[in-house]
MOPAC internal coordinates of N, CA, C and O (Angstrom, degrees):
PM7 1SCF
backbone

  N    0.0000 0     0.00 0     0.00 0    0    0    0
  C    1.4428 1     0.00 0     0.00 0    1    0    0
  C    1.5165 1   108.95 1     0.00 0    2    1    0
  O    1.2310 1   120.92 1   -40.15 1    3    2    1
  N    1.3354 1   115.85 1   139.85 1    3    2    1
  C    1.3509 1   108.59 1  -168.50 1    5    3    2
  C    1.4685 1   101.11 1  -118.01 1    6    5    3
  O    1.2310 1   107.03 1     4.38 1    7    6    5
  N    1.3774 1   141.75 1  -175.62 1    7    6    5
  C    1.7355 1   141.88 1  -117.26 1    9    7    6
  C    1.5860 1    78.25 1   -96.12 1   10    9    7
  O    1.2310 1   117.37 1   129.90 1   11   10    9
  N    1.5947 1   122.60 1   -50.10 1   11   10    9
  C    1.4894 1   120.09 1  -160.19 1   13   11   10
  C    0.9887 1   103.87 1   -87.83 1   14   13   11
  O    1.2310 1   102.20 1   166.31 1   15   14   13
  N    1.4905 1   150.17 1   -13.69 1   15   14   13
  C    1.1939 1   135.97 1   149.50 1   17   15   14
  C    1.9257 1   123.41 1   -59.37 1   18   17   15
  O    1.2310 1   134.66 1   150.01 1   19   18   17
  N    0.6718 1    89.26 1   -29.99 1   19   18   17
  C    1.7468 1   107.93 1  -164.19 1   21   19   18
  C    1.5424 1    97.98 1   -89.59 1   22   21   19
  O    1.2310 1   100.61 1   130.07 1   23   22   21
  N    1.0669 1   152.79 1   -49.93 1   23   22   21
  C    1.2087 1   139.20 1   148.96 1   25   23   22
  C    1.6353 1   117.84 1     4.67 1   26   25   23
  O    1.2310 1   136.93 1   -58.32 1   27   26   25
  N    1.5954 1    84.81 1   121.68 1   27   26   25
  C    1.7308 1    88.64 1  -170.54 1   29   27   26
  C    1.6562 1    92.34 1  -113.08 1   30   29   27
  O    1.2310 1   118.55 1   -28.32 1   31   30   29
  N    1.5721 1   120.38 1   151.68 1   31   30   29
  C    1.2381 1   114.36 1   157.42 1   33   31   30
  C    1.7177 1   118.03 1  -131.50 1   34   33   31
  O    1.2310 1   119.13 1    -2.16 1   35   34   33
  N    1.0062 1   119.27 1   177.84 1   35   34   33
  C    1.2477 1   115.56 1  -173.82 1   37   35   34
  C    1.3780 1   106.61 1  -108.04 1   38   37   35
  O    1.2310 1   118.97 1    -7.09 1   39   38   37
  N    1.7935 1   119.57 1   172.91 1   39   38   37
  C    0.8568 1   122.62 1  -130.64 1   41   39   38
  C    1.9815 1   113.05 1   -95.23 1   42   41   39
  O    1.2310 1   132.96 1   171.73 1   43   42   41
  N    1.8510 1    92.57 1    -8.27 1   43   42   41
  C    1.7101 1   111.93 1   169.39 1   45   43   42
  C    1.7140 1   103.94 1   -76.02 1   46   45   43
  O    1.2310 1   118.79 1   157.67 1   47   46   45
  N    1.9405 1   119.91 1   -22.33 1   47   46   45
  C    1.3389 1   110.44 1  -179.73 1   49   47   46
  C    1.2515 1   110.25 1   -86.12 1   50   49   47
  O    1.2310 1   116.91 1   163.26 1   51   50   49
  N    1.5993 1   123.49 1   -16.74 1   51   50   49
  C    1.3704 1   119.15 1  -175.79 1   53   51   50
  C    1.8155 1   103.60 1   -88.59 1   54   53   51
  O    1.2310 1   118.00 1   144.74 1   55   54   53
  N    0.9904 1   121.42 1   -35.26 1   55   54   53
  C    1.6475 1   124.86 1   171.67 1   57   55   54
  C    1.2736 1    92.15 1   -39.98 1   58   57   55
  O    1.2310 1   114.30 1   117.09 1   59   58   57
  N    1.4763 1   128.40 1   -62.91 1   59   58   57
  C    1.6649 1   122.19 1  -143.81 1   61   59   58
  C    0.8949 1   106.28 1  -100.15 1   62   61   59
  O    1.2310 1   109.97 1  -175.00 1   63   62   61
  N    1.6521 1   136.44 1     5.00 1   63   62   61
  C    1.4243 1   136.04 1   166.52 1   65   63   62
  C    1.6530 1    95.75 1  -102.49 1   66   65   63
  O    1.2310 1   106.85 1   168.00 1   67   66   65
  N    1.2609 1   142.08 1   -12.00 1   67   66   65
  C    1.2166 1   131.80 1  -169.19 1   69   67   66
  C    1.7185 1   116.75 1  -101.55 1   70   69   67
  O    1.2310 1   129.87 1   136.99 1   71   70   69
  N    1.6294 1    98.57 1   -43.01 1   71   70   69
  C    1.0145 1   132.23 1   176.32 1   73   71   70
  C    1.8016 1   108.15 1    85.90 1   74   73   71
  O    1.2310 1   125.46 1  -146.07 1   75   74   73
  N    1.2453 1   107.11 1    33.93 1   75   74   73
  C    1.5416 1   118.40 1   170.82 1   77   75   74
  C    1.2892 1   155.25 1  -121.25 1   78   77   75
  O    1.2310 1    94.34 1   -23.64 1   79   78   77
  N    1.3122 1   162.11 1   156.36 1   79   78   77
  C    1.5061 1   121.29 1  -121.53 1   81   79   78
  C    1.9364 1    86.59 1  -107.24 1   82   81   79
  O    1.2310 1   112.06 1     5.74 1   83   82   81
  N    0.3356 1   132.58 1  -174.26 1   83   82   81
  C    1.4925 1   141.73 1   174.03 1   85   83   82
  C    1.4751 1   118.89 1  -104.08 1   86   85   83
  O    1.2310 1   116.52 1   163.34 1   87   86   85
  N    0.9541 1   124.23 1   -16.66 1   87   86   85
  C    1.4554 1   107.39 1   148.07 1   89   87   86
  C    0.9118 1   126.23 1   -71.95 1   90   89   87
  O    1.2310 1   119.07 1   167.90 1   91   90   89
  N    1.7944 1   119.38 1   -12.10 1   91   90   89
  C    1.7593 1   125.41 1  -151.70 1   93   91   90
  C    1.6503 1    84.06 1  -105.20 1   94   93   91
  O    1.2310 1   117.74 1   157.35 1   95   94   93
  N    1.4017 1   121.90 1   -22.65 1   95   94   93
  C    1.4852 1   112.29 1  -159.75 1   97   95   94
  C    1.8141 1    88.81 1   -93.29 1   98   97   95
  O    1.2310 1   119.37 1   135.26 1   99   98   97
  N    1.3496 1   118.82 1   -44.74 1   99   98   97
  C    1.9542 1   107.44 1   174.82 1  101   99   98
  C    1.7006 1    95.80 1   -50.97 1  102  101   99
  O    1.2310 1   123.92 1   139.36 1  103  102  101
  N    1.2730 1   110.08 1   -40.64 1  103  102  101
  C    2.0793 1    93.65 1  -172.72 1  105  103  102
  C    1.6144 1   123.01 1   -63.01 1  106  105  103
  O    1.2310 1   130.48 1   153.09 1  107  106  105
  N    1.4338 1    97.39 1   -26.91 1  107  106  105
  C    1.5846 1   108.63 1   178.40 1  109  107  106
  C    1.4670 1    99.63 1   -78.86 1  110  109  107
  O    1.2310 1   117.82 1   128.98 1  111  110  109
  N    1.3883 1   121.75 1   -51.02 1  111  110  109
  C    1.3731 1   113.60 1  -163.99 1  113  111  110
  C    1.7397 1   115.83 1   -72.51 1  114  113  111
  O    1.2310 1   122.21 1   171.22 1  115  114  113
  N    1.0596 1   113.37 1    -8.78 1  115  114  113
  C    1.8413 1   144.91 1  -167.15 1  117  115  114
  C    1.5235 1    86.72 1   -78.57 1  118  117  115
  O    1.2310 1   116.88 1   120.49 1  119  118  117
  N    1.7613 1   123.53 1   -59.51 1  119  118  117
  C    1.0196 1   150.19 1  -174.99 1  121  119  118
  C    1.7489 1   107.44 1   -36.42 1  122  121  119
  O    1.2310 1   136.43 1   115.64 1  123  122  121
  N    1.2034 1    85.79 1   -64.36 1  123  122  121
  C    1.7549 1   105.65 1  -153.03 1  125  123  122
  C    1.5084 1   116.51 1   135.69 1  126  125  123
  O    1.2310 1   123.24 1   149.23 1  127  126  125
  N    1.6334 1   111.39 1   -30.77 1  127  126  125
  C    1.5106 1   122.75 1  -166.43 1  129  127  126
  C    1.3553 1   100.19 1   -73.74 1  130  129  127
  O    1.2310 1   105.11 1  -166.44 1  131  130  129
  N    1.0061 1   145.16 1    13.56 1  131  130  129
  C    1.6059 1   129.97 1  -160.14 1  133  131  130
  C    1.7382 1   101.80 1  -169.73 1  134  133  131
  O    1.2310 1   122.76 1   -59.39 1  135  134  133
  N    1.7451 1   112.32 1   120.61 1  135  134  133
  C    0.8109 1   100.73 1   179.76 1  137  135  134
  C    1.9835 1   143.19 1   -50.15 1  138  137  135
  O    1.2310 1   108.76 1   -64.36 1  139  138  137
  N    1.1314 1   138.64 1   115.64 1  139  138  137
  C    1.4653 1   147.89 1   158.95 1  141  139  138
  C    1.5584 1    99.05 1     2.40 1  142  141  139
  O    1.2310 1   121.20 1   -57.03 1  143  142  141
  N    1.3428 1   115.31 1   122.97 1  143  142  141
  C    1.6452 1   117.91 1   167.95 1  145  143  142
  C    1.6323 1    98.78 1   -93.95 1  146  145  143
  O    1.2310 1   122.69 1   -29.76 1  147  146  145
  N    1.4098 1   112.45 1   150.24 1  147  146  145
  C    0.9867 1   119.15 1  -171.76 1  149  147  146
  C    1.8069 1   105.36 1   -89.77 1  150  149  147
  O    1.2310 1   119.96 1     0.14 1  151  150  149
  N    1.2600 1   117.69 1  -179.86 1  151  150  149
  C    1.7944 1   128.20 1   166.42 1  153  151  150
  C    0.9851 1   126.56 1  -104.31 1  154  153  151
  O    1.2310 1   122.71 1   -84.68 1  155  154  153
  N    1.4221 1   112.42 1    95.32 1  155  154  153
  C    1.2530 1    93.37 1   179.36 1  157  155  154
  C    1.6397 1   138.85 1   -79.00 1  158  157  155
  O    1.2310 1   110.45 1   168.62 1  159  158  157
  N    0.8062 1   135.56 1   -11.38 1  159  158  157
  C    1.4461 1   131.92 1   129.77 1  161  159  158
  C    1.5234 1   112.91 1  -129.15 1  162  161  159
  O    1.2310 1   129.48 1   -27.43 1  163  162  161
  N    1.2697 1    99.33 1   152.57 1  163  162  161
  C    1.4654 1   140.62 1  -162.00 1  165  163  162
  C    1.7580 1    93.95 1   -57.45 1  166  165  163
  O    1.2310 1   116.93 1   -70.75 1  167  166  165
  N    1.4462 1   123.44 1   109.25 1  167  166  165
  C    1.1762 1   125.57 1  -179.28 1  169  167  166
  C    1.3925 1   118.45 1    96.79 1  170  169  167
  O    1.2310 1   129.46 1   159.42 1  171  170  169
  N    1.2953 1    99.38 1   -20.58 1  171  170  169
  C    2.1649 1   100.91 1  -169.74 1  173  171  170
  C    1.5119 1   108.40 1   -91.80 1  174  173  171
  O    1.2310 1   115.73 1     7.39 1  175  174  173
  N    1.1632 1   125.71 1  -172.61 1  175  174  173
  C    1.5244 1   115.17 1   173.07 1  177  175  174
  C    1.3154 1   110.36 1  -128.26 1  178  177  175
  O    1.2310 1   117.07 1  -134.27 1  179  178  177
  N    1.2431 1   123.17 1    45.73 1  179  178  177
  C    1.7683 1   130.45 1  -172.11 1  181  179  178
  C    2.1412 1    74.76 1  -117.37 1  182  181  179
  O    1.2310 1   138.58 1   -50.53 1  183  182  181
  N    1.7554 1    81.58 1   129.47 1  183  182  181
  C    1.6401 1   101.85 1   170.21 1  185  183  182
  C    1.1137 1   110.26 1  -129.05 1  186  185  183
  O    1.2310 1   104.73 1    15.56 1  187  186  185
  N    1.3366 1   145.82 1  -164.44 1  187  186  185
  C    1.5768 1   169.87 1  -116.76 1  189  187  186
  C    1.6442 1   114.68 1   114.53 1  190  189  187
  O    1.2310 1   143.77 1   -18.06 1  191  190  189
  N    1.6216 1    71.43 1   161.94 1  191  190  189
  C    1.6725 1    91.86 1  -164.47 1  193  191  190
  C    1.9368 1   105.60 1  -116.40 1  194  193  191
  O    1.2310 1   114.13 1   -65.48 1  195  194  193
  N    1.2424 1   128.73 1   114.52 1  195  194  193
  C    1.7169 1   108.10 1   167.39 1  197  195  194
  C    1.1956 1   118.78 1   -60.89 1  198  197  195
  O    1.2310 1   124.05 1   -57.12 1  199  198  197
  N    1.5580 1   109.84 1   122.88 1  199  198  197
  C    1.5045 1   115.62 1  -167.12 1  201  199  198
  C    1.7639 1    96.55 1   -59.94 1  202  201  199
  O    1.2310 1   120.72 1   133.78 1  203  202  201
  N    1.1461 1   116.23 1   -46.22 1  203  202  201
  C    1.6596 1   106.41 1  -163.14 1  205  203  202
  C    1.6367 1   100.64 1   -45.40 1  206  205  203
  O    1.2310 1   119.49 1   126.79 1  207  206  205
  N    1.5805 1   118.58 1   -53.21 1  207  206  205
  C    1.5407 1   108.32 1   163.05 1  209  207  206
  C    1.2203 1   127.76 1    -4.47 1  210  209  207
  O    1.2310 1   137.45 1    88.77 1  211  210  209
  N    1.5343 1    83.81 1   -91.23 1  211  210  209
  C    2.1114 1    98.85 1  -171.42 1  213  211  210
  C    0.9857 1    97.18 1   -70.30 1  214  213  211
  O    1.2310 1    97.14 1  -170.87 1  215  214  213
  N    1.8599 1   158.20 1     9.13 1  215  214  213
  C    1.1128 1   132.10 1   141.96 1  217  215  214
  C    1.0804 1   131.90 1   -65.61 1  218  217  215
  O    1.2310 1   118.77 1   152.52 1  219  218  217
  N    1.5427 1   119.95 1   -27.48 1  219  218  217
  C    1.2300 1   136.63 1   165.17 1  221  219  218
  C    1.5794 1   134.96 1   -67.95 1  222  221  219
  O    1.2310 1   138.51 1   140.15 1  223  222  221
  N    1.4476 1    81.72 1   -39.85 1  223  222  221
  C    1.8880 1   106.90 1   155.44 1  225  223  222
  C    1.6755 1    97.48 1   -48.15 1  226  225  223
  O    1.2310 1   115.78 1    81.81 1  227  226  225
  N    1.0257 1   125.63 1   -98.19 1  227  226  225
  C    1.4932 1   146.70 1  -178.15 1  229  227  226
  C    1.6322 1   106.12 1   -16.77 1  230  229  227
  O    1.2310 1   121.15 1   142.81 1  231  230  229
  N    1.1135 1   115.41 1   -37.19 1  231  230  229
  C    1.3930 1   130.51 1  -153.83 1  233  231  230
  C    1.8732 1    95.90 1   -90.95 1  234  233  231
  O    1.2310 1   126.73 1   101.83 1  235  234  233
  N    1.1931 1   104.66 1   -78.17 1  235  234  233
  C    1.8410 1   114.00 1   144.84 1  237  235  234
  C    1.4962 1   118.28 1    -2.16 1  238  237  235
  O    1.2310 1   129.26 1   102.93 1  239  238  237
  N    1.5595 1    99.75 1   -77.07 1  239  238  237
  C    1.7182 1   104.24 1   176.06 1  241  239  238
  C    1.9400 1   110.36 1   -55.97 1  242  241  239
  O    1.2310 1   123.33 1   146.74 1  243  242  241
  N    0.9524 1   111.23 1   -33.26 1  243  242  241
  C    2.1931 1   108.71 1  -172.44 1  245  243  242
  C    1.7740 1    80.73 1   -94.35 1  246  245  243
  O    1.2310 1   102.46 1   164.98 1  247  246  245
  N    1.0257 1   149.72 1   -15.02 1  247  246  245
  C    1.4697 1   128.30 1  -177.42 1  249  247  246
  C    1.9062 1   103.19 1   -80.18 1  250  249  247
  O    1.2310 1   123.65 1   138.50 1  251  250  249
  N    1.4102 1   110.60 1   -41.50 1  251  250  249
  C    1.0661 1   125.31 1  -175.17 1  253  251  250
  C    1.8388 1   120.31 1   -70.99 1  254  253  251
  O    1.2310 1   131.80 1   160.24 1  255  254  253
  N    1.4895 1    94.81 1   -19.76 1  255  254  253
  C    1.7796 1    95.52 1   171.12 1  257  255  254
  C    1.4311 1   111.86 1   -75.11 1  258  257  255
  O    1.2310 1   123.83 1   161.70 1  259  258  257
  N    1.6686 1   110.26 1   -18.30 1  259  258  257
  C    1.7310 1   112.90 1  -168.50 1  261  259  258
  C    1.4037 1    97.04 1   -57.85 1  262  261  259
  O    1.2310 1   120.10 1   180.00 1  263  262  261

């Protein structure tokens, strides 16, 4: 994985690139529909998301209106 793939963001950068509420994006991702947030440490409850993910997510949703 290289620096721009691997980029993690948190969960106020994925709201404002998605445009979705954050409870609705844990229900999608709970789902399957929405990419897996990662842990950031082992036991704590601070998560992130790999941006290359939800870019692809995003990318997915405008491929799918064609």
């Amino acid at each position: 994985m290289n620096k721009s793939t691997s980029r993690l963001i948190r969960i106020r950068e994925v709201i404002s690139l998605t445009g979705l509420s954050k409870s609705y994006l844990y229900q999608l991702s709970n789902s399957g529909h929405f990419p897996k947030p990662v842990k950031l440490v082992e036991g704590g409850t601070a998560s992130a998301w790999l941006l290359s993910e939800v870019n692809d997510w995003i990318e997915s949703r405008v491929a799918d209106r064609k």
